[in-house]
DSSP file (Angstrom, degrees, kcal/mol; ACC not computed):
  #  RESIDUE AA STRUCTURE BP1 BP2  ACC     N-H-->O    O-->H-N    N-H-->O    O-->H-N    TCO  KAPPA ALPHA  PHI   PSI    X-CA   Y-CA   Z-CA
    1    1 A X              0   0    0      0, 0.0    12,-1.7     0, 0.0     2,-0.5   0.000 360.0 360.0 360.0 152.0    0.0    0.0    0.0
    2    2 A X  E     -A   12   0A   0     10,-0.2     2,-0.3     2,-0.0    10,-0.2  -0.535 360.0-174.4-131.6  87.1    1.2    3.4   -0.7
    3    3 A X  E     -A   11   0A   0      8,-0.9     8,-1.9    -2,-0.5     2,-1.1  -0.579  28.6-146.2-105.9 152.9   -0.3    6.2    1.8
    4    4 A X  E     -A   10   0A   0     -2,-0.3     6,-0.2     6,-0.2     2,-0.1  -0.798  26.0-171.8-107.0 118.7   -0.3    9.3    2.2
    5    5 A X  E  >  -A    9   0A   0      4,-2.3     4,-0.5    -2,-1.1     3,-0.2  -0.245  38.7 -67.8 -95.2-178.2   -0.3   10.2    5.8
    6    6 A X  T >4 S+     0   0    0      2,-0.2     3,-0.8     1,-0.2    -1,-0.2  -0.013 113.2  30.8 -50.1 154.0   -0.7   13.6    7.5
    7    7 A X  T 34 S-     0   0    0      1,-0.3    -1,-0.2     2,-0.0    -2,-0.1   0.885 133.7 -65.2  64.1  37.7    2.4   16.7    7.2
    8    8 A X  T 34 S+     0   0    0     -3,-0.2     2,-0.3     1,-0.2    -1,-0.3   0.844  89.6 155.8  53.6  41.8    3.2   15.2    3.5
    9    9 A X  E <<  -A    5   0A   0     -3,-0.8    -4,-2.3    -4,-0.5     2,-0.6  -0.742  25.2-169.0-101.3 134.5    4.5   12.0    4.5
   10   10 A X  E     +A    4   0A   0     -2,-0.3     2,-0.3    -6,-0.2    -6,-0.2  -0.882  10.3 179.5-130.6 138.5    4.3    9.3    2.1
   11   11 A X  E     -A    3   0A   0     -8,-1.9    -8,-0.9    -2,-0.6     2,-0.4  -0.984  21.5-138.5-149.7 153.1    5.1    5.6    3.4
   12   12 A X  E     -A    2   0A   0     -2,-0.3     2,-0.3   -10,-0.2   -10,-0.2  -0.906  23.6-178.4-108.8 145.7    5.1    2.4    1.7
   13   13 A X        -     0   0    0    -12,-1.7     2,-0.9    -2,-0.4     7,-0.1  -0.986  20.0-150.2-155.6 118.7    3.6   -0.7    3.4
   14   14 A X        +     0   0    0     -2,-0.3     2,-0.2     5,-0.1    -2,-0.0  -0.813  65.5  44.4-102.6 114.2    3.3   -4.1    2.3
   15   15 A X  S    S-     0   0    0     -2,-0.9    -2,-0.1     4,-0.0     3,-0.0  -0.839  89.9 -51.8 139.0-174.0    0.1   -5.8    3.7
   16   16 A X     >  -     0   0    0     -2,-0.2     4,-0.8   -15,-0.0     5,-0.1   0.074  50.6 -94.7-102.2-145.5   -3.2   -5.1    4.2
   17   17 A X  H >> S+     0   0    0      1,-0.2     4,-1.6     2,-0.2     3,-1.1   0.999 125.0  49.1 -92.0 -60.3   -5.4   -2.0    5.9
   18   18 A X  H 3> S+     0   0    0      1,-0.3     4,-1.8     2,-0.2    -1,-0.2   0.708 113.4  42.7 -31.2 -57.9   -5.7   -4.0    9.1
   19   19 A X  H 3> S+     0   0    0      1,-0.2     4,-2.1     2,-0.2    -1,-0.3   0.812 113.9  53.0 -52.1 -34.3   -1.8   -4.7    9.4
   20   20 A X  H <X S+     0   0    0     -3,-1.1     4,-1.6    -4,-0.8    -2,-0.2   0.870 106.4  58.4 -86.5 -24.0   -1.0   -0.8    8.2
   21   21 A X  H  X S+     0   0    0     -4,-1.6     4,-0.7     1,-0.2    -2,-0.2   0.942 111.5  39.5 -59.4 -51.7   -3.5    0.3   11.3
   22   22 A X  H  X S+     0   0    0     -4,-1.8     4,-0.9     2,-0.2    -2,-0.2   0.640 113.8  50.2 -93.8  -0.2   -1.5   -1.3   13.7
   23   23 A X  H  X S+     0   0    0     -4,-2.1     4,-1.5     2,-0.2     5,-0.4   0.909 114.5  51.7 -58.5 -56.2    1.9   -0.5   12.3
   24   24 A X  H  X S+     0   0    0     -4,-1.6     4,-0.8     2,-0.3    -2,-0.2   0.587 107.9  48.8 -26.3 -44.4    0.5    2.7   12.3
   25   25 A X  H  X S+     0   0    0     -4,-0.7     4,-2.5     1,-0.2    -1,-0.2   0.858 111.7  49.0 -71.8 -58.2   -0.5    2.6   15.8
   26   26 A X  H  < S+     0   0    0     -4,-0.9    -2,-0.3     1,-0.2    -1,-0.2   0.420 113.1  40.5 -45.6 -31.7    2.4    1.5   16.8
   27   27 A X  H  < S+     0   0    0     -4,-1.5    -1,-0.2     2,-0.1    -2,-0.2   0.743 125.2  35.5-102.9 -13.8    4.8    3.9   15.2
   28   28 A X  H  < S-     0   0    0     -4,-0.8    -3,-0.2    -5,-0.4     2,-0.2   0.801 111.2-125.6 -95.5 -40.6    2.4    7.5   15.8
   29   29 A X     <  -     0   0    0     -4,-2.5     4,-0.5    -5,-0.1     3,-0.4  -0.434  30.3 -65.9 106.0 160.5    1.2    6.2   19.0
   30   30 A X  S >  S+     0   0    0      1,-0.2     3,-5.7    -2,-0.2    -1,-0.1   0.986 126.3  69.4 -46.3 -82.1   -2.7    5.6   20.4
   31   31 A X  G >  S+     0   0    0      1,-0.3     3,-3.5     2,-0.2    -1,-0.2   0.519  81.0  67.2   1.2 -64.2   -3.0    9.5   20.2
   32   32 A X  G 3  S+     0   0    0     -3,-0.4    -1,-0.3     1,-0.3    -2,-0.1   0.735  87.3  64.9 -48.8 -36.5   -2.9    9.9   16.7
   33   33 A X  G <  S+     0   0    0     -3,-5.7    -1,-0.3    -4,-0.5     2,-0.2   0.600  79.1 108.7 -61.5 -10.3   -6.3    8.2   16.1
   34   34 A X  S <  S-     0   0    0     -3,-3.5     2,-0.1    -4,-0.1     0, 0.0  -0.450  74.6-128.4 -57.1 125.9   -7.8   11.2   18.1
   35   35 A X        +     0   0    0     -2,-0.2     2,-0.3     2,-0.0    -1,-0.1  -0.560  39.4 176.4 -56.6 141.3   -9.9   13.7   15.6
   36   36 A X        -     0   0    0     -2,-0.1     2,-0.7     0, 0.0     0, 0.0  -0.903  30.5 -89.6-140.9-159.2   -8.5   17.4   16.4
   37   37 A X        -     0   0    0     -2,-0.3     2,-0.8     1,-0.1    -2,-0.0  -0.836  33.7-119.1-104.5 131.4   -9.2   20.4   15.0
   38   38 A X        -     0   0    0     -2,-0.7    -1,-0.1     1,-0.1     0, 0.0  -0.549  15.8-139.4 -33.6  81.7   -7.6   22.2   12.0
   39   39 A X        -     0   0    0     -2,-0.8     2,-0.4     1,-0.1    -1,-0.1   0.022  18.0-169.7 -42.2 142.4   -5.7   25.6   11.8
   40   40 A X        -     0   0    0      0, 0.0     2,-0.5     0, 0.0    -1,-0.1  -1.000   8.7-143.2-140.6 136.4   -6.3   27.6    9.2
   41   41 A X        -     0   0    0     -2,-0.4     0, 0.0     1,-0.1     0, 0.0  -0.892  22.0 -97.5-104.3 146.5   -4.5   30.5    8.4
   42   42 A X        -     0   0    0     -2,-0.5    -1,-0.1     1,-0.1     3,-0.1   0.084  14.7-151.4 -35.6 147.9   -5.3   34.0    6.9
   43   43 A X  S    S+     0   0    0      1,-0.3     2,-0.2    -3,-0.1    -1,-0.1   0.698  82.7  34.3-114.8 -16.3   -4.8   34.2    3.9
   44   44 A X  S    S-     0   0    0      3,-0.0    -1,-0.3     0, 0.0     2,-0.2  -0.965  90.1-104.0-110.8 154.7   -4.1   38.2    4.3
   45   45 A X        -     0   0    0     -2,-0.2     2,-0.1    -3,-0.1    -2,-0.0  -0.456  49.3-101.5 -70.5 151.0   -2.5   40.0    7.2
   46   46 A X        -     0   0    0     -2,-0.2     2,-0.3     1,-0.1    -1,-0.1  -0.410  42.7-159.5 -75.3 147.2   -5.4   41.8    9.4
   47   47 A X        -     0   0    0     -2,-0.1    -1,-0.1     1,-0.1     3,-0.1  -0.751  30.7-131.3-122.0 127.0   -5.6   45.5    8.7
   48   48 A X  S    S+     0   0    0     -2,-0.3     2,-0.6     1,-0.2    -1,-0.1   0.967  98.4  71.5 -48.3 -55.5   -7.0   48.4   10.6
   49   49 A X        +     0   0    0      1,-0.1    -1,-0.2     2,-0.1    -2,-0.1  -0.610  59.2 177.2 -71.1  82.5   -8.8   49.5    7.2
   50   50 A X        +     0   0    0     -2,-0.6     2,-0.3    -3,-0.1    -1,-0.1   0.617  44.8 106.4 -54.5 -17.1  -11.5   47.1    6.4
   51   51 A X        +     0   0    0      1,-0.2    -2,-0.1     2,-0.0     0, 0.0  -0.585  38.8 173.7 -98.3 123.3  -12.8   48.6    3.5
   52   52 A X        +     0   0    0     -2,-0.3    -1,-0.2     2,-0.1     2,-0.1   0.641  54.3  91.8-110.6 -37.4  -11.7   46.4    0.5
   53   53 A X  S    S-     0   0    0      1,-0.2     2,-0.2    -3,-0.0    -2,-0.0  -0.422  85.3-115.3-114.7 130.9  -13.6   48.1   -2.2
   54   54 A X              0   0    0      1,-0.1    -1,-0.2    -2,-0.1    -2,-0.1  -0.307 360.0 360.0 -70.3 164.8  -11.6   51.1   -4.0
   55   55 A X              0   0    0     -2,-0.2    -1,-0.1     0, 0.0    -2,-0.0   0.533 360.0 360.0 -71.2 360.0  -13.0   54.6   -3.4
């Protein structure tokens, strides 16, 4: 199997989904199965001057 895991990480794993869950487990830790939440960044810095639209 060839997956692509979180932070651009690519690993190759020969066996099936079950086997690659508990490699998985096993090298990331328990933890990793947790949902969290997702940062997002601005995509401009914030500005005193809201006003977007020219004059």
């Amino acid at each position: 199997m060839l997956v692509f895991e979180g932070d651009s990480k690519v690993v190759w794993f020969e066996g099936n989904y079950s086997e690659y869950e508990a490699d998985r487990k096993a090298r990331l830790g328990a933890a990793v199965d947790q949902p969290h939440r997702i940062k997002y960044r601005h995509l401009t810095p914030p500005t005193a001057n809201h006003n977007y639209l020219p004059n």
